[in-house]
C-alpha positions as CSV (number, residue, x, y, z in Angstrom):
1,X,12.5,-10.5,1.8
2,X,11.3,-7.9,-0.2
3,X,8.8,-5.6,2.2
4,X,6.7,-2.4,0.0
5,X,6.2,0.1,2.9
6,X,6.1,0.2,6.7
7,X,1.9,-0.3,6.4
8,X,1.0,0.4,10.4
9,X,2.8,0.2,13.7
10,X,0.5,-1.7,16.2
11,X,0.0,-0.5,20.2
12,X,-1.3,-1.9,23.2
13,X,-3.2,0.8,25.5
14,X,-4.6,0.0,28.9
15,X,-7.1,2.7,27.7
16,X,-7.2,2.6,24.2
17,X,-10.2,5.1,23.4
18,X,-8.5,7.8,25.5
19,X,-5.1,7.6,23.7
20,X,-7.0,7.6,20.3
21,X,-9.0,10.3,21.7
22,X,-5.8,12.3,22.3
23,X,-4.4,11.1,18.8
24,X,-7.6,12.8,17.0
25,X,-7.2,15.9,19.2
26,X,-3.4,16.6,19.5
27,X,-2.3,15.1,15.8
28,X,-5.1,15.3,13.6
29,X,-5.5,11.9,12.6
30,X,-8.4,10.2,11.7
31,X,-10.5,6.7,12.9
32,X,-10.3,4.2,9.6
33,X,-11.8,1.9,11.6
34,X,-12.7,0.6,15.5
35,X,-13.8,-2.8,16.5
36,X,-14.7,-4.1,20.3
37,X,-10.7,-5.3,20.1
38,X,-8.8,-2.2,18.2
39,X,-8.9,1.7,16.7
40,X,-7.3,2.2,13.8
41,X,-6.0,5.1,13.1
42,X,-4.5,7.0,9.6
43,X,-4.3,9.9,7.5
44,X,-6.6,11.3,4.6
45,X,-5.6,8.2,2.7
46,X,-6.0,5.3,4.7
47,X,-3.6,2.8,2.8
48,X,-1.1,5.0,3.6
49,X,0.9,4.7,6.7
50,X,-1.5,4.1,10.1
51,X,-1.7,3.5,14.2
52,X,-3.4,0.3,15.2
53,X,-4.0,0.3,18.8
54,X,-5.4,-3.0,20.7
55,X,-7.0,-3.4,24.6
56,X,-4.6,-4.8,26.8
57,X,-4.2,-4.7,30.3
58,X,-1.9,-1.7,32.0
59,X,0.0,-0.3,32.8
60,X,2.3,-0.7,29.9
61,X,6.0,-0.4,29.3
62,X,7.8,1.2,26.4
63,X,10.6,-1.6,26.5
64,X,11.7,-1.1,22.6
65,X,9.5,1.6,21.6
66,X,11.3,5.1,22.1
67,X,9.1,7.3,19.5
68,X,7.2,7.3,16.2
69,X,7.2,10.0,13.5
70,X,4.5,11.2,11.5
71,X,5.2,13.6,8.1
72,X,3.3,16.5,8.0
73,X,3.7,19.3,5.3
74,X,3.3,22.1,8.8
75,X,2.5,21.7,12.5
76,X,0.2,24.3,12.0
77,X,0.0,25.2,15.7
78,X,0.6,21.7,16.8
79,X,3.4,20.2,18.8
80,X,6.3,19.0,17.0
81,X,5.9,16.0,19.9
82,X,2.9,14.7,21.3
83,X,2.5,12.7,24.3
84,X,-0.5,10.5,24.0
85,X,0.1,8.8,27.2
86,X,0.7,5.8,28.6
87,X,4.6,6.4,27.5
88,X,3.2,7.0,24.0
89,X,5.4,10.0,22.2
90,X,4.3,10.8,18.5
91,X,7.1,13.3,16.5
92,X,5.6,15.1,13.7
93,X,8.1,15.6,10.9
94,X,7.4,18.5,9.0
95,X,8.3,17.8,5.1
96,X,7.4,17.8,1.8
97,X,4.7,14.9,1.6
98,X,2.4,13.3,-0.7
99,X,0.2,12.0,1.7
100,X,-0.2,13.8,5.2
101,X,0.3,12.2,8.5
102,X,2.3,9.2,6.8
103,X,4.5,7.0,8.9
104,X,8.0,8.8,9.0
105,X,10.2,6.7,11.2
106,X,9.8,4.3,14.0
107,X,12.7,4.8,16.7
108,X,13.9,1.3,18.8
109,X,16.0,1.2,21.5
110,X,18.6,-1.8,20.8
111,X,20.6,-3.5,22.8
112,X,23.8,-3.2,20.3
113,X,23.1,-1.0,17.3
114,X,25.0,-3.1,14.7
115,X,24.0,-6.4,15.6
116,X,20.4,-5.1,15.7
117,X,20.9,-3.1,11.8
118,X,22.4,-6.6,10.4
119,X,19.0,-8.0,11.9
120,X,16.6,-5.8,10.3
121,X,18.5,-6.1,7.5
122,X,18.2,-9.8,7.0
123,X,14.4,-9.0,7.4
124,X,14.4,-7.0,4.3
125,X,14.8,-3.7,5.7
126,X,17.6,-1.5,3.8
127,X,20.4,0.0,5.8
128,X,20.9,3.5,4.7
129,X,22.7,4.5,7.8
130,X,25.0,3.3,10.6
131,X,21.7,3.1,12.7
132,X,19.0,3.9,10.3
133,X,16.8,1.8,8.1
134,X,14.9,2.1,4.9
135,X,11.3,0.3,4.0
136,X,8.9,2.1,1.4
137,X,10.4,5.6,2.0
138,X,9.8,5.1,5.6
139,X,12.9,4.4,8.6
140,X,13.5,2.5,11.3
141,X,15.7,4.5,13.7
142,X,18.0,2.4,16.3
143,X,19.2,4.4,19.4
144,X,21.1,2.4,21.9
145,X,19.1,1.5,24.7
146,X,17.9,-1.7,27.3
147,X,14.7,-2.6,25.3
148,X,14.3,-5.0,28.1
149,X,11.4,-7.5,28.2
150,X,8.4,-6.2,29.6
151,X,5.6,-8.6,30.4
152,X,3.2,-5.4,29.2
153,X,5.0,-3.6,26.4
154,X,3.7,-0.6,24.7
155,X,4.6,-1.7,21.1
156,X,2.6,-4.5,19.8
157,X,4.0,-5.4,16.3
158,X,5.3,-3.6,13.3
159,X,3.6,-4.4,9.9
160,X,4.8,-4.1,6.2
161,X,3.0,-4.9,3.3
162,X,4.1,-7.5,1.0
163,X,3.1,-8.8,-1.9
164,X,3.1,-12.6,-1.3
165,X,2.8,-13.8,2.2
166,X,3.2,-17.5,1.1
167,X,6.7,-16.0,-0.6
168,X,8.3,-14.4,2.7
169,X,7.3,-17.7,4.4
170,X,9.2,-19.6,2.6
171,X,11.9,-17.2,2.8
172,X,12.0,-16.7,6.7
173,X,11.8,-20.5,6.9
174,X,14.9,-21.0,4.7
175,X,16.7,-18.3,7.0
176,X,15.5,-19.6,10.1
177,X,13.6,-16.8,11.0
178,X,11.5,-17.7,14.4
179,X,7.6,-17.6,12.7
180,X,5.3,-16.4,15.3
181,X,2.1,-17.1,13.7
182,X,0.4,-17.0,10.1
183,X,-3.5,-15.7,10.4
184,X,-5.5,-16.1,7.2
185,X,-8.2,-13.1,7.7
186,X,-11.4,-11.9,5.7
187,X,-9.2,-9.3,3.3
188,X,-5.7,-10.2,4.6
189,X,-2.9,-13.0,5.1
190,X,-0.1,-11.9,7.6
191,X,3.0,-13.7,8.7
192,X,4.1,-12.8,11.9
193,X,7.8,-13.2,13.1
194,X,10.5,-12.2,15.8
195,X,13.0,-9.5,14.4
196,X,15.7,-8.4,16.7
197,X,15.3,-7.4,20.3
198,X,12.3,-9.3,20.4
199,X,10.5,-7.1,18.3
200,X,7.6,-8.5,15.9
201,X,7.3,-7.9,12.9
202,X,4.4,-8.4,10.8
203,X,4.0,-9.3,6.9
204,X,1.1,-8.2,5.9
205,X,-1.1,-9.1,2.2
206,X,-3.4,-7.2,1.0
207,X,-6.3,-9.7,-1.0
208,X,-8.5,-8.7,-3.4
209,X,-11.4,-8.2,-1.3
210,X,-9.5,-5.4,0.8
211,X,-10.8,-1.9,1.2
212,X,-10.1,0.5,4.0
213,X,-12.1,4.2,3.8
């Protein structure tokens, strides 16, 4: 398992144009692209780190989700945390960055720290810390916590790209990692699985027809 970077974190939002509303406002972020089901949001350079939030019924809970971080090179008269509702907090992390309003960190609650690190690990996440993570120059934070398991959580999926999809298949197969789903798209091939805590994580391949603006 050999993920490239922590590509988007994926939301459900009883009212999705409102939170990306308040995302556009409060953060600064941008709309790469909105369909009837989801708005995606990103940075200047959309292949960069982004927000992908879908329609789902509410209310929602935040179950694993505690926070996610977003590097900016200044706040610049912004909040260093935003509350986008619906139990939706957004930490701006300001640092020396190539690419502004990147994915920083993603913060889980877990239900025991180390068990859910060796997880993460075996998905091809890098321990760097006791309770810290490393993919593409991006974290995954573990605080201890009840993630629970809401009928209606907040967090949909994580996604990191990959090169080969067809590669970490095999690889989660010969593991025994529980596969969720694999969904062959227009300009994409993801792999879907359960990491710890019941969190999914998604594998995501770019194909040559891909393009965001």
């Amino acid at each position: 398992m050999k993920p490239k970077s922590l590509d988007h974190v994926a939301l459900w939002a009883a009212d999705r144009r409102r939170m990306a509303a308040r995302a556009i406002e409060l953060v600064g972020v941008r709309v790469v692209e909105e369909t009837e089901r989801f708005t995606l949001l990103g940075g200047a350079d959309a292949r960069r780190g982004k927000l992908t939030i879908f329609d789902a019924d509410g209310p929602r809970e935040r179950g694993a989700l505690d926070r996610i971080g977003l590097r900016v090179a200044s706040l610049d008269g912004r909040e260093a945390v935003v509350d986008l509702g619906e139990g939706l907090e957004i930490e701006l992390v300001e640092t020396e960055t190539d690419a502004e309003l990147d994915l920083d960190h993603v913060t889980l609650r877990a239900s025991n720290v180390e068990t859910v690190v060796a997880g993460w690990e075996r998905l091809g996440f890098a321990r760097t810390g006791d309770a810290r993570l490393e993919v593409g120059g991006a974290y995954l934070d573990l605080v201890p916590g009840d993630p629970g398991r809401p009928e209606r959580p907040l967090l949909n999926h994580l996604g990191v790209l990959v090169d080969s999809v067809e590669e970490h298949q095999a690889q989660a197969e010969e593991l025994g990692v529980e596969i969720d789903d694999v969904v062959d798209a227009e300009n994409t091939l993801a792999l879907f699985v359960w990491g710890p805590d019941r969190v999914k994580l998604e594998y995501i391949e770019h194909k040559a027809s891909f393009s965001l603006t």
